[in-house]
N, C-alpha and C positions, 0 to 999 in steps of 0.2 A: 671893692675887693671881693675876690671870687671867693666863695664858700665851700668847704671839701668834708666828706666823713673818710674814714677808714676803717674797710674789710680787713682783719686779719682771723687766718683760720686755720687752725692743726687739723690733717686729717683722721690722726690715731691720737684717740685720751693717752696712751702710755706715754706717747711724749709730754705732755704736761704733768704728771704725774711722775716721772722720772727726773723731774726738771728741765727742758726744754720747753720753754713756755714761749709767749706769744710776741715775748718783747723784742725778738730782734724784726720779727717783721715792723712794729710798730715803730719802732726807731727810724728805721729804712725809709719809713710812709711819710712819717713825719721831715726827717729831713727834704726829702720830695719835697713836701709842701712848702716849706721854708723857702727853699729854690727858689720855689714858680712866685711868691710872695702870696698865697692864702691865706684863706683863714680856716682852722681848725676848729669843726664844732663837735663833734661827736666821734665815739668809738666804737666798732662791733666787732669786742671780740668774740667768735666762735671755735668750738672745738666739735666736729659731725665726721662721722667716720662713711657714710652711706648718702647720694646723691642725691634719695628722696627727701634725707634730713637739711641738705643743702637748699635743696631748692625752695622749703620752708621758710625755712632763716633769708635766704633772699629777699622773698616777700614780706616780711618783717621790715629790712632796710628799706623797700618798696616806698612801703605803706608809711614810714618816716618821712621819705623826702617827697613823697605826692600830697603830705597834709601840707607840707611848707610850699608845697608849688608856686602861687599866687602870690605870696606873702613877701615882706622883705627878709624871710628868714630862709628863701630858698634855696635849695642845696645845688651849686652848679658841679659839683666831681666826685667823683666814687673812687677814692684811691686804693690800690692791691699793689702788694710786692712783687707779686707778677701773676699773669693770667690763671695759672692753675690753682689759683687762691680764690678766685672769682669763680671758677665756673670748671669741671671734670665730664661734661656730658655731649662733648664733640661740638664741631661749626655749627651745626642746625642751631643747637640747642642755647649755645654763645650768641649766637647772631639776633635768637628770640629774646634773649633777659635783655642785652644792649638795644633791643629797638625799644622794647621796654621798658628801658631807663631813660633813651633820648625822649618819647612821648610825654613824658613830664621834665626836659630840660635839665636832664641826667648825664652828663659824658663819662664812661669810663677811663680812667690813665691809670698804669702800671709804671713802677721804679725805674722799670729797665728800657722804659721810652717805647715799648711796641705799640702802643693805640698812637697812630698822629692823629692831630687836627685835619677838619673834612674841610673839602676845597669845592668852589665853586666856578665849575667850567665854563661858563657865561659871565664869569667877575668882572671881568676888561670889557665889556658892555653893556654892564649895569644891569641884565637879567638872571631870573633866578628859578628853577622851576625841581620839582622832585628827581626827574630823571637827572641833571646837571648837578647833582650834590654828589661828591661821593667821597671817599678816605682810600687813598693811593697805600694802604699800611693792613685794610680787611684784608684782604688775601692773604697777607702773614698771619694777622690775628686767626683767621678759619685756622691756619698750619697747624697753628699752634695748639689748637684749640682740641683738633683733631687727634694729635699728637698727645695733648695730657690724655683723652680717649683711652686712646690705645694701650699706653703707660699701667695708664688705672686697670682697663681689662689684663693687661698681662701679669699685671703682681697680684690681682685678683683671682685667675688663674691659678696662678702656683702656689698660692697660700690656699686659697678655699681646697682646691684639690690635691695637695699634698694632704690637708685636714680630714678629706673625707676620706681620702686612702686607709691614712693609719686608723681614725675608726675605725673601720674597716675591719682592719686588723686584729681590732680588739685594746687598742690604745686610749687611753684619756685625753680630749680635749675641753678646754673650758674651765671653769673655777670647779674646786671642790666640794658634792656634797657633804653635808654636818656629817660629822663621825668618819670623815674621810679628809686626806690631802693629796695635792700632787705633790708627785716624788718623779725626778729624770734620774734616768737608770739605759744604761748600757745596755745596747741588744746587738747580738751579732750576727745579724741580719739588716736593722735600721738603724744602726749608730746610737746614740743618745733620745730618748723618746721618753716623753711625759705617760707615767703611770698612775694607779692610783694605789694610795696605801691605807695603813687604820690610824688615824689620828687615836689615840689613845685617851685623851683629855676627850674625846664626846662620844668616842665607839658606844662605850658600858652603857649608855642612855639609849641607844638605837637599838643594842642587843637585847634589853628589860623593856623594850616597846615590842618589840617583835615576841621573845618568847612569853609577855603575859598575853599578847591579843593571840599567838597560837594557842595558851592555857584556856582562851574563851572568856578572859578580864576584858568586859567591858570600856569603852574608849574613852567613857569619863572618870572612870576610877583608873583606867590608867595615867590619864593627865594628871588627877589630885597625886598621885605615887610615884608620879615623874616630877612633879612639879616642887613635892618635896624632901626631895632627894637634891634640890638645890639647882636645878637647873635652867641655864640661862642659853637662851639662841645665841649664836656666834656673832660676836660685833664686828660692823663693816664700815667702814670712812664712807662717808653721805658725801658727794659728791653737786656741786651748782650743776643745772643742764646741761648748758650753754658752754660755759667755762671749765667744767670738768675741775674746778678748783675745789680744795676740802673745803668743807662748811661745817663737819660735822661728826657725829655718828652711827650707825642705826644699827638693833638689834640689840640684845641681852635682856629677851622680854620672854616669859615664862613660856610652855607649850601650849596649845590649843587640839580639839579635837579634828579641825581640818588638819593643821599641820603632821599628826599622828597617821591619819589618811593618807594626807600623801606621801610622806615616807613609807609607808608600809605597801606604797604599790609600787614603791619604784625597784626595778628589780637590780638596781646597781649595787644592793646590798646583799645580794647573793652573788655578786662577780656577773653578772650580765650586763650587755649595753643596750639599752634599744632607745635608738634616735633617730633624727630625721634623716642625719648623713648614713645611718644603715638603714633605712628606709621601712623605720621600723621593725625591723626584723632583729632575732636578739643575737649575740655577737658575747662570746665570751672573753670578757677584758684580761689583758696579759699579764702575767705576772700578779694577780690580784683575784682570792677565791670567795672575797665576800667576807661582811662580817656576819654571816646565819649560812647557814646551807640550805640549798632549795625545798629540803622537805618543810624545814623551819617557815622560812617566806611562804609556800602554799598552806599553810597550816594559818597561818596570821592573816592572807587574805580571803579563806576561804570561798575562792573560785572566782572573785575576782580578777585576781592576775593568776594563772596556772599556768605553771613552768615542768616540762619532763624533758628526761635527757634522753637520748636513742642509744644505740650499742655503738653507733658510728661516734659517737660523741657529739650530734650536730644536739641544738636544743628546738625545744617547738615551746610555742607560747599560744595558749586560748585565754579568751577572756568572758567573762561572764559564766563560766561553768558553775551548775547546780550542784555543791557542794555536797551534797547527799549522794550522789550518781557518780558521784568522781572515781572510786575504784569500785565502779559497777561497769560491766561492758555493755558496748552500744546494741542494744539488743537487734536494732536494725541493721546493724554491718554482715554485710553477705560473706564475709571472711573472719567472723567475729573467733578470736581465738578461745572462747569458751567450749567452741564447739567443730574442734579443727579438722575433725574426719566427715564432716555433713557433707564436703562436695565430691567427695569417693565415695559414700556408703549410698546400697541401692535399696530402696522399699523390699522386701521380699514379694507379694502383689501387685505393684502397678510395676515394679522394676524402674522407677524413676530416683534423682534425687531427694532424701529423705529431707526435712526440715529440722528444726531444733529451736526450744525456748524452753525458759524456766517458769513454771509453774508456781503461785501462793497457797499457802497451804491456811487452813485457818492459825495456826502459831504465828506465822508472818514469814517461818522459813521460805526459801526457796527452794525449786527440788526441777534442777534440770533435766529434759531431755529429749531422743530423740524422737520424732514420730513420722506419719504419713495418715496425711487420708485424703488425697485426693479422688473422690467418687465412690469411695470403700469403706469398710472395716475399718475405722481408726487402728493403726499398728503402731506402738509406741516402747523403746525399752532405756530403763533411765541412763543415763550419761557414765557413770562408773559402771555397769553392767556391758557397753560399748565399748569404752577404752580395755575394758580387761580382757573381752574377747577377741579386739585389733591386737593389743599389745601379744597376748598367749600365741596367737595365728601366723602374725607377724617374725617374731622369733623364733618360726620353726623353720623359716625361708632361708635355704643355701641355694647357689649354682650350683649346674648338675655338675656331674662328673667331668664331661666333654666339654663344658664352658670352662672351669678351672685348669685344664689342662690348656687351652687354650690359652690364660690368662696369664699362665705360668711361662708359656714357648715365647708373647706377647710382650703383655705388660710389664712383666719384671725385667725382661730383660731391656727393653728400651730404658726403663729408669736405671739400671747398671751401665747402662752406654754415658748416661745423663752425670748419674754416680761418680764415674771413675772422669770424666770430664770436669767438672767441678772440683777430684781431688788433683786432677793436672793443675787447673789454673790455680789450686790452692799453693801447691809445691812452685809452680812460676812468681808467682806472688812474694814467699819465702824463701828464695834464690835470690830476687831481685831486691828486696830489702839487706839479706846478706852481703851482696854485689855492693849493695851501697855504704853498709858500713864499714866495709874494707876501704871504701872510697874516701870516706870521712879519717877513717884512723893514719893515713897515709898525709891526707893535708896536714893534720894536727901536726903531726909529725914534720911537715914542712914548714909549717908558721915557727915553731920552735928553733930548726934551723937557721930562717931567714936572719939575716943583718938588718938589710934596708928596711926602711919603715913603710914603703911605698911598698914592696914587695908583700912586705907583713900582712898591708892593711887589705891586699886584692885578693893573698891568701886567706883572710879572713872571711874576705866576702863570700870565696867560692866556698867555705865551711857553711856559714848561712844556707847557702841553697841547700848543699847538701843536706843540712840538718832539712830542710824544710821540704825536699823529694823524700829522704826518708818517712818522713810523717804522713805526705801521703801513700806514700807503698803500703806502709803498716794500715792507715784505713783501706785502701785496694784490696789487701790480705785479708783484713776482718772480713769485709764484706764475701770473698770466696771461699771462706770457712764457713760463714752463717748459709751460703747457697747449698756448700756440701750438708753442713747438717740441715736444711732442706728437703732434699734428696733422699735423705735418710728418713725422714720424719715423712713424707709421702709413699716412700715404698713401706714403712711399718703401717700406714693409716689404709695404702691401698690391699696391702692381706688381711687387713683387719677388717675392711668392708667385704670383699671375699668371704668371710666366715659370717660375716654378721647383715648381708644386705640388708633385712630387715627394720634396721635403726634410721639405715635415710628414709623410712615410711611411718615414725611413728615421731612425737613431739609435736609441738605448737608453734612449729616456724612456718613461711610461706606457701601459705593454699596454692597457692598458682603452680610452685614447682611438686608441692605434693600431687596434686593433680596429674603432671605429667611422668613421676614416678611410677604412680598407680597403673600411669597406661603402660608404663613397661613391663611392668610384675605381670598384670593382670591380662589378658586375653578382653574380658570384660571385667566393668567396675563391679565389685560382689557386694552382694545382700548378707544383712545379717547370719538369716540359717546357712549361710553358703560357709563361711566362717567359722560357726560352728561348727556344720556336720564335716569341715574339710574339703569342701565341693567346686571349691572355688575353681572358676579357669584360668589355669597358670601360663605367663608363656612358656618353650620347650626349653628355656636357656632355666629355668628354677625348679627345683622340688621342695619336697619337704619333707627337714631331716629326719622323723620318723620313719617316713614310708620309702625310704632312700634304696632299700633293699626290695621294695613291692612293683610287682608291676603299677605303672603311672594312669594306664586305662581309666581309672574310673576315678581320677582324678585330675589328672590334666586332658586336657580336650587339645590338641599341637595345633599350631595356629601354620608354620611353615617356618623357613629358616630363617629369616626376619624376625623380629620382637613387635606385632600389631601396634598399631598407633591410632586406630581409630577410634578407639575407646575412650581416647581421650578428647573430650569435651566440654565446653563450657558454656 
């Protein structure tokens, strides 16, 4: 009597685990065998969700039926429900385990009859040689074989990458950290989508980790304070390998100081994601701001993980930062905002760019500021002494007379062209909304009259639409009111820059554009004394508003009717 095992295998634990377990395949296998009249010796149920984990567990059945090879207890058939239970890695890969399994006297049969028996093209002559062996049914078997392939990559596919998208996004995937749960919640953009929320029963343990170790409470007096406050890891059903069936429990075991570690780096407890699927990079999770704010979380892993937000709202993450230096500026950045007028201001002597660093005094203060001594006289004047004399100098810069008059004939009036076009589309906007609730009150009116219920129910529908053109008109409308006060809100910023040039040359935003500012004001970039004494060379489009009424000679040097650019460099 021929001897048989059976493969039965779930690809996803959630089925066994839902209930769907392994037994109708076994059922299946077993009547098979019944059939053929075998004998049943063994069973290998598996549950492997991943081809690598598959091809393991093959070798396992392998290495069962190659010890019995020789024996009387050898296994002549490897029964599957059907081939995609055997084997997901295409023809090559099927055709490699099945010789595999014939070299120890292995055949594989499936339920549904696809493996035949192999025939011998020389049988009606009593010879027999390798090439004359063959199974008129591989060629379906490759099909098919090919076919779960392709299956597996395409739902692998749109599951992995629907996965990494919403990531992406800022969405949860995967079980939830301690102090956290998933929560599906409605987005109106992605339909229903898994977020994360505060589990409430373990938050307050994750919040008293975080705010003692930013107090500077050491990590094992934090465990002894965490640990007596009663708290237990979250218990999880312990799961067999293989079978993915419960066995068990695990978890509700006191904290440790690794465990405190790694909570405290991970930044999902300030609302960030950083995973493989965002490619490490951190990803503000939706709907969900954290249980700490990031000042909280850099405070508790001092410099560790360091987390800043930008004005754009994007986040940046460094790691290993020197916690001492963290809000100290990078003294090496050529753009360091401690010192944001260094790439306009000129030595008074060499006429080059000046330098800038902060100084230790014996106290341990710092005392910033500017200097120069390339081949010279060290010339040096400290950093408040600078900003007061850019900021006073700065503030005296109007356009001349003949530039504002220009700006006036100009400027203002194309934003009045801009103006009065934005309050057109405004008033079209709100005609067109009007338009349509006349349109609406008329149907109503009509449904009320109708008899027929057919009639009623078409006049209802065209209510619908209407209702639902109107909704968007009224947002079309919002948005051409928010353009007009736009408009409004540029022409009052663009006379207020007119009176004020000055302001776009002074603060601690981008060197680069300050730079090319400078080269507009400025004929050349000025030196300190130049500043002071007023000496600066201006282009002809500015003065200054002291000397508005003095001749300009011995203060502006006219470059031509152009605004010089060559002064700008870097």
């Amino acid at each position: 009597m021929a001897r048989s095992v059976i493969l039965a295998r779930a690809s996803d634990p959630k089925q066994i685990i839902k209930g769907d377990t392994l037994d109708d395949q076994l059922f299946q296998c077993k009547k098979f065998i019944d059939s053929k009249g075998w004998q049943l010796v063994e069973v290998f149920p598996c549950v492997e969700s991943g081809r690598k984990s598959e091809k393991e567990y093959f070798w396992k059945i392998f290495n069962y039926c190659e010890e019995r090879k020789d024996t009387p207890e050898k296994i002549d058939y490897l029964v599957v429900k059907n081939l995609s239970r055997f084997n997901r890695g295409g023809g090559a890969e099927y055709l490699d385990l099945k010789r595999q399994l014939a070299s120890i006297g292995v055949k594989i049969q499936d339920t549904y009859g696809s493996v035949g028996e192999e025939i011998n093209t020389l049988g009606d002559l009593g010879f027999e040689y390798d090439w004359s062996k063959q199974s008129p049914t591989e060629a379906n078997e490759v099909s098919q074989a090919e076919g779960n392939l392709q299956y597996v990559r395409n739902q692998l596919t749109q599951m992995i990458g629907a996965g990494i998208r919403y990531i992406q996004k800022g969405y949860w995937n995967g079980p939830a950290p301690f102090g956290l749960m998933n929560k599906k919640r409605e987005t109106q953009e992605d339909g229903i989508r898994n977020t994360l929320a505060e589990n409430t029963d373990e938050s307050y343990f994750i919040k008293r980790i975080y705010e003692m170790r930013a107090s500077g409470v050491q990590d094992k007096e934090i465990v002894e304070k965490i640990n007596l406050m009663g708290f237990k890891t979250r218990l999880m059903v312990k799961r067999d390998k293989i079978t993915k069936v419960k066995i068990g429990t695990r978890g509700g075991v006191k904290i440790t100081v690794k465990k405190i570690q790694e909570w405290v780096m991970n930044p999902i407890y300030c609302g960030i994601i950083v995973a493989k699927w965002t490619k490490y990079q951190p990803v503000k999770a939706v709907m969900f701001d954290g249980l700490v704010d990031i000042e909280t979380f850099n405070a508790a892993n001092k410099g560790k993980i360091y987390i800043t937000k930008n004005d754009d709202k994007s986040i940046n993450i460094k790691r290993n930062v020197k916690w001492a230096n963290v809000n100290q500026p990078d003294k090496r950045m050529r753009d360091n905002p401690l010192y944001p007028y260094k790439p306009v201001l000129l030595c008074p002597i060499c006429k080059k760019e000046v330098k800038a660093s902060a100084s230790t005094g014996r106290s341990g203060e710092k005392f910033p500021t500017y200097f120069c001594d390339r081949g010279h006289k060290r010339w040096h004047k400290k950093l408040n002494d600078v900003n007061d004399v850019l900021s006073k100098s700065l503030k005296k810069l109007k356009f001349s007379n003949s530039y504002t008059k220009l700006f006036e004939a100009s400027f203002i009036d194309s934003w009045k062209e801009k103006m009065q076009t934005a309050m057109k589309d405004s008033e079209e906007a709100e005609s067109y909304v009007l338009e349509l609730m006349t349109k609406r009150k008329s149907k109503l009116e009509a449904i009320e009259m109708a008899t027929s219920l057919v009639v009623k129910k078409a006049f209802e529908e065209e209510f619908e639409e209407i209702d639902n053109q109107i909704m968007q008109a009224r947002g079309q409308r919002n948005v051409t009111e928010d353009k007009e006060a736009d408009v409004k809100l540029a022409l009052r910023y663009g006379r207020y820059l007119m009176e004020h040039p000055g302001e776009l040359l002074l603060g601690k935003e981008n060197n680069n554009n300050r730079r090319y500012l400078f080269g507009l004001v400025f004929e050349e970039l000025p030196t300190y004394d130049e500043l002071v004494n007023g000496t600066a060379k201006l282009q002809p489009i500015f003065q200054l508003k002291e000397n508005e009424n003095e001749s300009k000679l011995h203060l502006v040097q006219r470059a031509g009717v152009e605004p010089a650019l060559h002064s700008f460099t870097d």
